[in-house]
N, C-alpha and C positions, 0 to 999 in steps of 0.2 A: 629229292630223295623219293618220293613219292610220285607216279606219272598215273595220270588218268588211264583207262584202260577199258577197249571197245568189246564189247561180245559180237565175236564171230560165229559161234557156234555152241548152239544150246538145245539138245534133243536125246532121247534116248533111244542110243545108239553107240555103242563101246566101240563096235568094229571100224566106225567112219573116224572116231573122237582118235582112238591108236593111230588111223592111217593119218589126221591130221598133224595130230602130234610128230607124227615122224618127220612129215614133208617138211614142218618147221623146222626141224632141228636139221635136218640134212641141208636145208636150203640156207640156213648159215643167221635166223633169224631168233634172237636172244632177249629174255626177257620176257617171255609171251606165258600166262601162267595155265594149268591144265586143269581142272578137279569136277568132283561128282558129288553129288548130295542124292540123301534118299526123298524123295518128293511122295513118294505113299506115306499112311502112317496106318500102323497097324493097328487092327482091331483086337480089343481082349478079347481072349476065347474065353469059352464057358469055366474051362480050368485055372485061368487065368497064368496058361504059360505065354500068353503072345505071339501066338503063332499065327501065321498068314493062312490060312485053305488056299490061295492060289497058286501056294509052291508044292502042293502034293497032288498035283494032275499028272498027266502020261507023260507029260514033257519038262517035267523035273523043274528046278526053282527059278523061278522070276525073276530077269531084270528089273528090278525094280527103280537102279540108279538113271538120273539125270546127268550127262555128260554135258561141262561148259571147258568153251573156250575163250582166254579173254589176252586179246593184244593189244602193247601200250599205241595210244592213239596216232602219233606219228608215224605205227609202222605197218598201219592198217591196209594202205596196198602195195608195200611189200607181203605184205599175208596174202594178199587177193592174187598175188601174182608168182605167188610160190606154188598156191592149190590148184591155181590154173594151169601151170606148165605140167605138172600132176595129173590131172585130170578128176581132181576133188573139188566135189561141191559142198562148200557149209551150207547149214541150214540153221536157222533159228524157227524153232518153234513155240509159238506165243500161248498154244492151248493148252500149256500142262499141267499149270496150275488151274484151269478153269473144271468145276466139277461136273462129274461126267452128265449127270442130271442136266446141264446147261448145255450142254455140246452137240445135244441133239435137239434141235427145236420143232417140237409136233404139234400142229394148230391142236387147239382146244376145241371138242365137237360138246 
């Protein structure tokens, strides 16, 4: 009932996470599940409505979502070999929960 299930692809990024999604499904590959979580967490404002400041700059609201992709493990290169006739590449990216303070390492003077 239940099948283990590989991440293929984990990053933010909606436009690549749609196109993969699609190639699965067209490519006749079932069972593969899709979803987003929001991986910021927002800071009280001073009013305490919860609002982000990074969605009211020039370029309007934030992605803020984490796109995952996860296929049951048996069917993991048929996924690899649906994206490649495609010409999609997954990606997993490992730094998104690492906080931003960590991600830059500047020697200590």
């Amino acid at each position: 009932m239940f099948e283990k299930r590989t991440v293929i692809y984990k990053k933010k990024d909606k436009e690549t996470w749609t196109k993969i999604k699609s190639a699965l499904k067209d490519g006749g590959l079932t069972g593969f599940k899709a979803s987003h979580y929001l991986q910021d967490s927002v800071m009280a404002g001073g009013c305490g409505a919860k609002l982000d400041p990074r969605d009211f700059g020039s370029k309007g609201k934030i992605d803020h979502e984490v796109y995952v992709i996860k296929v049951k493990e048996n069917d993991v290169d048929k996924a690899k070999d649906i994206l490649l006739k495609n010409g999609i590449v997954a990606e997993i990216d490992e730094s998104l929960l690492t906080d931003a303070a960590l991600k830059t390492k500047r020697p200590y003077i």
